[in-house]
N, CA, C and O atoms as a GROMACS GRO file, in nm:
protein
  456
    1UNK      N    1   1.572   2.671   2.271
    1UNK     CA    2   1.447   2.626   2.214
    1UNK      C    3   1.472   2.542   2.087
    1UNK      O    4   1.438   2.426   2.070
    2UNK      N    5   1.543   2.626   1.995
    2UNK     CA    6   1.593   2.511   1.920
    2UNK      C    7   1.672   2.411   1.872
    2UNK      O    8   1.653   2.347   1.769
    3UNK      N    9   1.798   2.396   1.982
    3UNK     CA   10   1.807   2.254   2.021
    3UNK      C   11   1.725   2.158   2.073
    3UNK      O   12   1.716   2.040   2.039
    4UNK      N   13   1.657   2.224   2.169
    4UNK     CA   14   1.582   2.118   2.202
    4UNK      C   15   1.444   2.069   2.067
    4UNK      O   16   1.354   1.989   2.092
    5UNK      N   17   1.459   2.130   1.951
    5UNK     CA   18   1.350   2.100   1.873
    5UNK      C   19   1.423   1.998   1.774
    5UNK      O   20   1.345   1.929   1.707
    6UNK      N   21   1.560   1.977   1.754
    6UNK     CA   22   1.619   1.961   1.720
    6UNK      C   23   1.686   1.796   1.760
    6UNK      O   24   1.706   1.711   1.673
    7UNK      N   25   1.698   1.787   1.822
    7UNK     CA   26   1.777   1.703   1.996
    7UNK      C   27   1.664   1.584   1.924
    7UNK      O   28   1.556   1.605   1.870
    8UNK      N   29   1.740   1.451   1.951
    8UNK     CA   30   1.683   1.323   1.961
    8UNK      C   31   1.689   1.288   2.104
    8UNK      O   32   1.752   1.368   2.174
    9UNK      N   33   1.656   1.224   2.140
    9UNK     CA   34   1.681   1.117   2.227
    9UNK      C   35   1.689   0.962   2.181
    9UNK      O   36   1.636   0.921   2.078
   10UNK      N   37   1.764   0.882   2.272
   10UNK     CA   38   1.854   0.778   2.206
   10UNK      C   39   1.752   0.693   2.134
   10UNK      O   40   1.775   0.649   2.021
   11UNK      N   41   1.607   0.662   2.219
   11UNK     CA   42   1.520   0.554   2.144
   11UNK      C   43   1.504   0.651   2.045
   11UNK      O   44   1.508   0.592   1.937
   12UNK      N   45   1.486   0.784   2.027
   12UNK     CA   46   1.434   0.807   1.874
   12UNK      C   47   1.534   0.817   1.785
   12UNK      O   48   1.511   0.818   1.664
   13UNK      N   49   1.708   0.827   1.856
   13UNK     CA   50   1.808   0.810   1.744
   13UNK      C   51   1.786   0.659   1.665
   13UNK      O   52   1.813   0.636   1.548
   14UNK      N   53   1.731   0.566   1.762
   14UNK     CA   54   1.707   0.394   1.715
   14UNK      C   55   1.565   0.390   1.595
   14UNK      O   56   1.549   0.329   1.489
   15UNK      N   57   1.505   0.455   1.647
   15UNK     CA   58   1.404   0.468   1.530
   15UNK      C   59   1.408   0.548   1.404
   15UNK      O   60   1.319   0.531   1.320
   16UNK      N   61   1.518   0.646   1.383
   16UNK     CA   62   1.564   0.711   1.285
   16UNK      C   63   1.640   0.648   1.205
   16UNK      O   64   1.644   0.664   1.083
   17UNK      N   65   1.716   0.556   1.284
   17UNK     CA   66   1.801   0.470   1.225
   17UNK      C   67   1.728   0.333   1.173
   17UNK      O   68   1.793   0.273   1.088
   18UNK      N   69   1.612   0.279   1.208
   18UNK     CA   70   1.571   0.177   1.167
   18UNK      C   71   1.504   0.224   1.062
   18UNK      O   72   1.495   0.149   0.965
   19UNK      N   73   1.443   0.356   1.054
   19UNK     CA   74   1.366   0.394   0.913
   19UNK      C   75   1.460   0.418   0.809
   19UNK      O   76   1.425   0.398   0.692
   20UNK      N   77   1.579   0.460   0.836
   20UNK     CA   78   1.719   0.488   0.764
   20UNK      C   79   1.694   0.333   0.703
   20UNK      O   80   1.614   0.337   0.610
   21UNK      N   81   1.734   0.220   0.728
   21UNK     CA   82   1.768   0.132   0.726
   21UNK      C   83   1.628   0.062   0.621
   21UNK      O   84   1.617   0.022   0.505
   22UNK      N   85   1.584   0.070   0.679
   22UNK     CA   86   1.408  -0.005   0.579
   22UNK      C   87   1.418   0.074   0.450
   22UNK      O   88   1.418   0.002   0.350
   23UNK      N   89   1.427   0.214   0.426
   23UNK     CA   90   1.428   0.278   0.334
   23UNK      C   91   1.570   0.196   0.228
   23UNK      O   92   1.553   0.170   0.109
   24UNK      N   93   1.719   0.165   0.313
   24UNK     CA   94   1.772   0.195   0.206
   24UNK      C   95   1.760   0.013   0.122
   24UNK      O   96   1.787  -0.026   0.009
   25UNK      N   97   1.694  -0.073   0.275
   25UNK     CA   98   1.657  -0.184   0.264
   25UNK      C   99   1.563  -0.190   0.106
   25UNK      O  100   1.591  -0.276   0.021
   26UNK      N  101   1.492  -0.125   0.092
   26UNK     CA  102   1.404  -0.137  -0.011
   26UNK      C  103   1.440  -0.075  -0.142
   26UNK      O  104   1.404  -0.132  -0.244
   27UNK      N  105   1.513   0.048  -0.149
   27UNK     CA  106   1.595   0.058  -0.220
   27UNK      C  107   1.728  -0.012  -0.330
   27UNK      O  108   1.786   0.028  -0.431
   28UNK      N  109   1.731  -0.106  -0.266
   28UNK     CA  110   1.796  -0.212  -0.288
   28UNK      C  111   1.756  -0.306  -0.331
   28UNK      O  112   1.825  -0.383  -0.397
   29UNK      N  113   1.619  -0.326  -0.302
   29UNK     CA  114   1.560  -0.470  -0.352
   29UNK      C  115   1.453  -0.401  -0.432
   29UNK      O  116   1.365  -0.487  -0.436
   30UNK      N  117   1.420  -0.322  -0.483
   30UNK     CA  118   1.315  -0.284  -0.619
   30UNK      C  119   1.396  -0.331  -0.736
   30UNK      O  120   1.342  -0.416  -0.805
   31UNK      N  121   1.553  -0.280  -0.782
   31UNK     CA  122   1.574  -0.324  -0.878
   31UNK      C  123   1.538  -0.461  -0.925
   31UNK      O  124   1.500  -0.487  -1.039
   32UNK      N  125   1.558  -0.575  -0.796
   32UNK     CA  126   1.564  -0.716  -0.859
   32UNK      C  127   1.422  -0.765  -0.825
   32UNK      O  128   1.396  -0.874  -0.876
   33UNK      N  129   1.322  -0.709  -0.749
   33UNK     CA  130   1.165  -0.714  -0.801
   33UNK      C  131   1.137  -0.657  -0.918
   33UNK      O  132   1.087  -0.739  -0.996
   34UNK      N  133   1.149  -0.543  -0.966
   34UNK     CA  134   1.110  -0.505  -1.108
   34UNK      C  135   1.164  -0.605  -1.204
   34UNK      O  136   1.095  -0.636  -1.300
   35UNK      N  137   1.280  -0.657  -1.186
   35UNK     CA  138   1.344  -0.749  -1.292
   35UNK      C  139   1.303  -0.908  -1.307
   35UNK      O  140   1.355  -0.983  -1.390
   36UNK      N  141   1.198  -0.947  -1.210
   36UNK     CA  142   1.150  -1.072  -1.175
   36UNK      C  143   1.083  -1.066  -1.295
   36UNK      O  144   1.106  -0.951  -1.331
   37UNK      N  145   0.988  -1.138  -1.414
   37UNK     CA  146   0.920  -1.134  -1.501
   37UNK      C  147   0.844  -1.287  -1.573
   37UNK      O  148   0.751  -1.296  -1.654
   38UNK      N  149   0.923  -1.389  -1.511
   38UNK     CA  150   0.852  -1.522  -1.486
   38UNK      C  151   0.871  -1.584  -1.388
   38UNK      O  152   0.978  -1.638  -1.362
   39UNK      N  153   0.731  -1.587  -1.286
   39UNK     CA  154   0.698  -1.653  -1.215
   39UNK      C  155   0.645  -1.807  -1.236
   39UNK      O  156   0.571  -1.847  -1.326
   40UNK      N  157   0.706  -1.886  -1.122
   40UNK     CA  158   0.645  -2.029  -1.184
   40UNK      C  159   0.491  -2.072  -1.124
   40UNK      O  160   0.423  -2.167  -1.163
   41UNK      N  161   0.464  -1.999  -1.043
   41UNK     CA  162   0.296  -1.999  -0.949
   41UNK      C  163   0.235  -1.891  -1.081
   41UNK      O  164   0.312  -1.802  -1.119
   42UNK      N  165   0.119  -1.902  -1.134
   42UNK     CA  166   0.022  -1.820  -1.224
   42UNK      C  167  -0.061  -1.744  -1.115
   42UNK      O  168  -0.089  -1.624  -1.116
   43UNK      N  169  -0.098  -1.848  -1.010
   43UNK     CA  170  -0.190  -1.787  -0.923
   43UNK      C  171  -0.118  -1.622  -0.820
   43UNK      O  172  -0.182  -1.528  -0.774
   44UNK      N  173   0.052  -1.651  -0.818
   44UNK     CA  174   0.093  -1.568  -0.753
   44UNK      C  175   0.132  -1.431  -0.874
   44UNK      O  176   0.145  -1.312  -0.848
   45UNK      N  177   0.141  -1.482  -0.972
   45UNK     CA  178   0.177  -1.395  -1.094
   45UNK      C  179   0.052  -1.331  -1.105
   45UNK      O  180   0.052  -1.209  -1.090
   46UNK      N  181  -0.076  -1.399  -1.132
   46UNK     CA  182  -0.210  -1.310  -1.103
   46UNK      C  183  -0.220  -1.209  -0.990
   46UNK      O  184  -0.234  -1.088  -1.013
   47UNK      N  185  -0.213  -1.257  -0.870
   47UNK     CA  186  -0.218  -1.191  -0.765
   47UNK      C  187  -0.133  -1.043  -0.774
   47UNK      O  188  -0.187  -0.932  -0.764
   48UNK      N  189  -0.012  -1.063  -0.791
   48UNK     CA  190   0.072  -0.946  -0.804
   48UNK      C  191   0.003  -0.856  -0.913
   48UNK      O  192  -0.023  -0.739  -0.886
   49UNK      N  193  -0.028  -0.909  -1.038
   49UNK     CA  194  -0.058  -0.820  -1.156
   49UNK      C  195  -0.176  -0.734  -1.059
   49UNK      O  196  -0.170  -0.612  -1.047
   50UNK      N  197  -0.282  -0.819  -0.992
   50UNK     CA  198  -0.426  -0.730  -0.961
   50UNK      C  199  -0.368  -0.641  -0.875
   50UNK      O  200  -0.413  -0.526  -0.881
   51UNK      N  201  -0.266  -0.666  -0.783
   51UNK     CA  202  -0.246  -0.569  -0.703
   51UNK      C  203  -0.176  -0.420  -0.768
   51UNK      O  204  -0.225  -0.309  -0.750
   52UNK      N  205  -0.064  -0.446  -0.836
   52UNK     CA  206  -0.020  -0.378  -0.879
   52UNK      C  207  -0.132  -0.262  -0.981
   52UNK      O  208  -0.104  -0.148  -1.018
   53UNK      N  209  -0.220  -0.316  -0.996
   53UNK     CA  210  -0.344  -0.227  -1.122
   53UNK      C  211  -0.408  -0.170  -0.982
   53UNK      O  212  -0.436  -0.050  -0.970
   54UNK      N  213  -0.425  -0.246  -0.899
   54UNK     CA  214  -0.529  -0.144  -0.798
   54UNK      C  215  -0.450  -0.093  -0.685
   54UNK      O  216  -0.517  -0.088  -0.582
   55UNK      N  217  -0.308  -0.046  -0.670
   55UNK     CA  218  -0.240  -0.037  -0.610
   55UNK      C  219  -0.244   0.113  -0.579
   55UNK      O  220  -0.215   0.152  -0.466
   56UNK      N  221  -0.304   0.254  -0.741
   56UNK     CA  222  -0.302   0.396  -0.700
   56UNK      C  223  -0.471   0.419  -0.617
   56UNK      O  224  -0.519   0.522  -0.570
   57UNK      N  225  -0.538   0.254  -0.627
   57UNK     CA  226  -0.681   0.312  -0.575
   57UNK      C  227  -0.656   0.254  -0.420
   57UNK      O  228  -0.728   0.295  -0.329
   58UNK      N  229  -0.565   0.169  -0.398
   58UNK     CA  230  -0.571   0.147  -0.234
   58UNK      C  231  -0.456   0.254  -0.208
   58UNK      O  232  -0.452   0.247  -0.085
   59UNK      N  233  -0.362   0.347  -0.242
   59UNK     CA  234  -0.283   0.435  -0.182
   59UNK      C  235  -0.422   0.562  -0.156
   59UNK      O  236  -0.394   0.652  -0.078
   60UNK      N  237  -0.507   0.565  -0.195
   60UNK     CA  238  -0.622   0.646  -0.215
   60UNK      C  239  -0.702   0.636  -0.078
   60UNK      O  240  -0.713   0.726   0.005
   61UNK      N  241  -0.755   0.511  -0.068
   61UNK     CA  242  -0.816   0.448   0.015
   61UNK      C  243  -0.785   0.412   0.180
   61UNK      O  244  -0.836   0.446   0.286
   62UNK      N  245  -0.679   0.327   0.141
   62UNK     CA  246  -0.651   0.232   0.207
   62UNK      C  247  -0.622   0.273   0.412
   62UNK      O  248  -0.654   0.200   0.506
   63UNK      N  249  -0.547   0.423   0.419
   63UNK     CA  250  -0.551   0.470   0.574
   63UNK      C  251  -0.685   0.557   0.578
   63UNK      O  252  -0.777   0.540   0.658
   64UNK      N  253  -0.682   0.617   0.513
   64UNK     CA  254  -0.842   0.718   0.513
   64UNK      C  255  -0.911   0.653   0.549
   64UNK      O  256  -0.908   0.607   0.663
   65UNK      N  257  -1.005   0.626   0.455
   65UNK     CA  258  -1.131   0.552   0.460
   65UNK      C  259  -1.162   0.428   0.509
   65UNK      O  260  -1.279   0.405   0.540
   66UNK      N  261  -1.062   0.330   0.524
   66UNK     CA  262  -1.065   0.160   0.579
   66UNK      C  263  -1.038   0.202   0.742
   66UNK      O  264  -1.117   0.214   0.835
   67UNK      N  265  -0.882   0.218   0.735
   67UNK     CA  266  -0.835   0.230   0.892
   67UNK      C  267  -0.901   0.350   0.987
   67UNK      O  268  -0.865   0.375   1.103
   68UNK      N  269  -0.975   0.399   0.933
   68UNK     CA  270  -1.052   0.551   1.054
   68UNK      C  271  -1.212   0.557   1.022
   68UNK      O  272  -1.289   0.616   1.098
   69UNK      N  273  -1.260   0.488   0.894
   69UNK     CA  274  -1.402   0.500   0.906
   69UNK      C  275  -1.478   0.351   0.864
   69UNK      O  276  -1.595   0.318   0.844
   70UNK      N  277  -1.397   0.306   0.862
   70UNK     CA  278  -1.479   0.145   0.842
   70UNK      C  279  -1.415   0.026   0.936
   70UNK      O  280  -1.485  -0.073   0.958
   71UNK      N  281  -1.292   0.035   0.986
   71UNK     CA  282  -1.261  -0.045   1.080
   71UNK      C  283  -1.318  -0.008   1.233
   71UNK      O  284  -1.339  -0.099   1.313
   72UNK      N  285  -1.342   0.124   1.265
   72UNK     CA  286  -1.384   0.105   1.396
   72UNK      C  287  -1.517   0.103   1.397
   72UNK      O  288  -1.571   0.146   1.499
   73UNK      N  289  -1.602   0.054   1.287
   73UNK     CA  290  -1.795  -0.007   1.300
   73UNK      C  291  -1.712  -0.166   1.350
   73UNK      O  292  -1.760  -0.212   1.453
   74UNK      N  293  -1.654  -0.208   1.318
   74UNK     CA  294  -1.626  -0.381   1.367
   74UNK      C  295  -1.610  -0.378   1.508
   74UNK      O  296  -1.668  -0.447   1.591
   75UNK      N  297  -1.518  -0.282   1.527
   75UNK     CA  298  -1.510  -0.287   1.720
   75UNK      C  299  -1.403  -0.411   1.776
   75UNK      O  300  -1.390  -0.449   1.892
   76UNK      N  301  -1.331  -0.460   1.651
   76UNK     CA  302  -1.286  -0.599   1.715
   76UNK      C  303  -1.167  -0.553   1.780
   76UNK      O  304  -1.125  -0.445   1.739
   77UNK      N  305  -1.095  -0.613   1.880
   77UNK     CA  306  -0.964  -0.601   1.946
   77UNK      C  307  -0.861  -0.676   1.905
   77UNK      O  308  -0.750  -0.623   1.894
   78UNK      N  309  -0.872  -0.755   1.888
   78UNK     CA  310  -0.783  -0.852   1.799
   78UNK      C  311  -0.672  -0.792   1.715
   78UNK      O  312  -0.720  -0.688   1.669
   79UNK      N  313  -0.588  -0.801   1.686
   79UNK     CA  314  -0.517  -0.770   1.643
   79UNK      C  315  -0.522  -0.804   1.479
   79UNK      O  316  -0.547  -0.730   1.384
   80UNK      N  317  -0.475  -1.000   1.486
   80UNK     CA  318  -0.443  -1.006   1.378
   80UNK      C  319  -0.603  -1.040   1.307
   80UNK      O  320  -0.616  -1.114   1.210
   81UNK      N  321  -0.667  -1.001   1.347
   81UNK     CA  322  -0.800  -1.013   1.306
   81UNK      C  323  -0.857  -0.907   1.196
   81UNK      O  324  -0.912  -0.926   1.088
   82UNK      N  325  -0.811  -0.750   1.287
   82UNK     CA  326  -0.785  -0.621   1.252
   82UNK      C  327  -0.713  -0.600   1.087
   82UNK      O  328  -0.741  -0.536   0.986
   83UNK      N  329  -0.600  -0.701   1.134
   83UNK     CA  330  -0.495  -0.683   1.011
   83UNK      C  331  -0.580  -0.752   0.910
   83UNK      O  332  -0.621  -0.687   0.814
   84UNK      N  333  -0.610  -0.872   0.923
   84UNK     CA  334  -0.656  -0.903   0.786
   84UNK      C  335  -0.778  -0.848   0.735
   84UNK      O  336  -0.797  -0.821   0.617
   85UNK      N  337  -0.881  -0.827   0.853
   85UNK     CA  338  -0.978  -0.726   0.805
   85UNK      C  339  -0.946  -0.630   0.706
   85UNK      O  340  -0.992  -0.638   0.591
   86UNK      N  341  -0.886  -0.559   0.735
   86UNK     CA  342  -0.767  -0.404   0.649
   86UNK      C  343  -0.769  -0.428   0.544
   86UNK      O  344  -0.820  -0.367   0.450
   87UNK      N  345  -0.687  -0.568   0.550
   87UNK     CA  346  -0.604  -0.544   0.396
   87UNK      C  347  -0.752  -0.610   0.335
   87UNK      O  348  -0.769  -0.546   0.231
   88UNK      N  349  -0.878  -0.717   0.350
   88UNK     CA  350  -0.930  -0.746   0.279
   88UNK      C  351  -1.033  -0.624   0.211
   88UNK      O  352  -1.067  -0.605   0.094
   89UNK      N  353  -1.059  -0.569   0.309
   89UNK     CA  354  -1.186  -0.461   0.288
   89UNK      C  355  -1.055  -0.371   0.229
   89UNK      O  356  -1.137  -0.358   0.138
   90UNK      N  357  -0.957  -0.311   0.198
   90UNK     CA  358  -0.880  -0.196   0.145
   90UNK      C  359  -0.905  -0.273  -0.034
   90UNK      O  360  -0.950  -0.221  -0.136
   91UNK      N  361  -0.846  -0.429  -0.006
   91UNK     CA  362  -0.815  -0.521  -0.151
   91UNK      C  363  -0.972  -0.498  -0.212
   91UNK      O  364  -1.001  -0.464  -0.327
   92UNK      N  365  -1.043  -0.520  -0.127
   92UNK     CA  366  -1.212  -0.506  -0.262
   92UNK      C  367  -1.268  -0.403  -0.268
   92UNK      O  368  -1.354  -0.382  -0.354
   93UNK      N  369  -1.238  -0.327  -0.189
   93UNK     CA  370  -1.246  -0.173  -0.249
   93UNK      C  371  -1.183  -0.070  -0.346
   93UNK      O  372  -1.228   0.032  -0.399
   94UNK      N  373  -1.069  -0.130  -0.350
   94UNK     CA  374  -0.919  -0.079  -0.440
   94UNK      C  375  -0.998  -0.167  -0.581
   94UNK      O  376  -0.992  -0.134  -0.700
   95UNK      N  377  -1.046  -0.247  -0.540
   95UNK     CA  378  -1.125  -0.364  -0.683
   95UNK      C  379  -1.200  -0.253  -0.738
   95UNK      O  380  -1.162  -0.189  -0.836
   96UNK      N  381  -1.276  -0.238  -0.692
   96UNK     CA  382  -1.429  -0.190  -0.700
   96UNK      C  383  -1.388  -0.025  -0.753
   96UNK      O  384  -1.404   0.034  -0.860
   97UNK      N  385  -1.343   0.006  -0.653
   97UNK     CA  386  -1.275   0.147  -0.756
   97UNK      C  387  -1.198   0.136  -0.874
   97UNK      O  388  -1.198   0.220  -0.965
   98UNK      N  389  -1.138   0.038  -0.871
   98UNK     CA  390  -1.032   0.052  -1.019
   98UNK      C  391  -1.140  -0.004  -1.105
   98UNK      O  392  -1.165   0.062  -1.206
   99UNK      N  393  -1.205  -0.107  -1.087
   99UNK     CA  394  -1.301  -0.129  -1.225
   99UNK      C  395  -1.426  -0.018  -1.244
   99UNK      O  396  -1.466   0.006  -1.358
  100UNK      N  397  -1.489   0.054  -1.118
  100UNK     CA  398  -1.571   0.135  -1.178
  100UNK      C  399  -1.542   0.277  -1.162
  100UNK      O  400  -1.630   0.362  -1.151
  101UNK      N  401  -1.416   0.303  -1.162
  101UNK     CA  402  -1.396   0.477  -1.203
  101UNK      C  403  -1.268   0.509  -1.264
  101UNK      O  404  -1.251   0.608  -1.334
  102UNK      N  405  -1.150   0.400  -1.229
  102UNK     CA  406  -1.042   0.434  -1.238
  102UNK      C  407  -1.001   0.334  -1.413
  102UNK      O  408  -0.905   0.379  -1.477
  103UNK      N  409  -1.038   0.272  -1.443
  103UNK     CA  410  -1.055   0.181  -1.557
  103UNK      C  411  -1.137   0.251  -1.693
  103UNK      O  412  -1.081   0.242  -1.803
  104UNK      N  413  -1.270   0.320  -1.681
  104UNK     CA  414  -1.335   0.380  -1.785
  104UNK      C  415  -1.270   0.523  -1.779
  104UNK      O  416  -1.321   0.597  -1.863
  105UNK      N  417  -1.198   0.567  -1.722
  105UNK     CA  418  -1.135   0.724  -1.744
  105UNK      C  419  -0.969   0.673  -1.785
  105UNK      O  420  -0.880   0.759  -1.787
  106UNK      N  421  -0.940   0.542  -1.813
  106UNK     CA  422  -0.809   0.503  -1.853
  106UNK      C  423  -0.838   0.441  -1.997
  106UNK      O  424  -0.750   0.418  -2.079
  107UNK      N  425  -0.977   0.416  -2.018
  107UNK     CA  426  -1.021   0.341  -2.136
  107UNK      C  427  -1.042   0.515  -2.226
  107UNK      O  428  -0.997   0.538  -2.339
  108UNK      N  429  -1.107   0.597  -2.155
  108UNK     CA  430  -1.172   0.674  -2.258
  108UNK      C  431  -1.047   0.768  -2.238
  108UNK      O  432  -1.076   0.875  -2.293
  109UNK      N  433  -0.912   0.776  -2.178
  109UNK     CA  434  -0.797   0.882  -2.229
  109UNK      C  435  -0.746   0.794  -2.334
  109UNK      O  436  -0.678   0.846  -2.422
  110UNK      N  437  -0.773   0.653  -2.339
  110UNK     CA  438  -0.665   0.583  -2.460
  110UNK      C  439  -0.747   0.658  -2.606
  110UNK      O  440  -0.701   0.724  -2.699
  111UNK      N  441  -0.904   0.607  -2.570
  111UNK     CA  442  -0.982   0.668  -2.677
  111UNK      C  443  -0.910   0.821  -2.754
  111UNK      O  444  -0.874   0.837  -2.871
  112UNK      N  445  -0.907   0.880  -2.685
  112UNK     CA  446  -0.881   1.022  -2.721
  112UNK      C  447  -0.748   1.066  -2.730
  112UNK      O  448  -0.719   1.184  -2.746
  113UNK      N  449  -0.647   0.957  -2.718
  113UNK     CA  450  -0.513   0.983  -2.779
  113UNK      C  451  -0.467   0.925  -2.879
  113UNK      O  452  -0.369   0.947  -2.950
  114UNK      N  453  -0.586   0.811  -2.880
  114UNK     CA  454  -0.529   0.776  -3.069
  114UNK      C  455  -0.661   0.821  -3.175
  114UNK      O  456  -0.650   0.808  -3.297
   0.00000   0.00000   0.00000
């Protein structure tokens, strides 16, 4: 019983190994993203900053609530239709939360630590 709970089989040894691999893939490349600090696009330097500020309200959001209760009212099949749907409705909601809940409880802890 518990070998067999245990036991891969070969496509899932390939998929263990590709998540092996993405993980140590990214591992590797945070140092020299964190170390990036002038960009020559403003518009892409903006972009990153907003994401990065609304980034703990779409980890919040973003499979919950978008991908299981607001993507299937659209009904679309499409794929890449789907995808950009996602990320737009996850991006202005992650907005919308960080400026009205996650922003005045970061304004009023600064208040109260100095």
């Amino acid at each position: 019983m518990l070998k067999k709970l245990f036991s891969l089989s070969t496509s899932e040894h390939r998929t263990v190994g590709l998540d092996i691999l993405r993980t140590v893939a990214i591992m590797i490349i945070l140092p020299f993203v964190s170390s990036i600090k002038n960009i020559k696009f403003k518009s892409l330097q903006n972009i990153i900053i907003h994401i990065s500020l609304i980034s703990y309200s779409m980890y919040l959001i973003n499979l919950s609530l978008v991908n299981f209760w607001i993507l299937p009212l659209f009904k679309i099949r499409i794929d890449i239709i789907n995808f950009f749907l996602f990320w737009s409705i996850t991006i202005t909601i992650s907005t919308i939360l960080y400026k009205r809940l996650e922003l005045p409880f970061l304004t009023f802890r600064d208040k109260i630590l100095k």
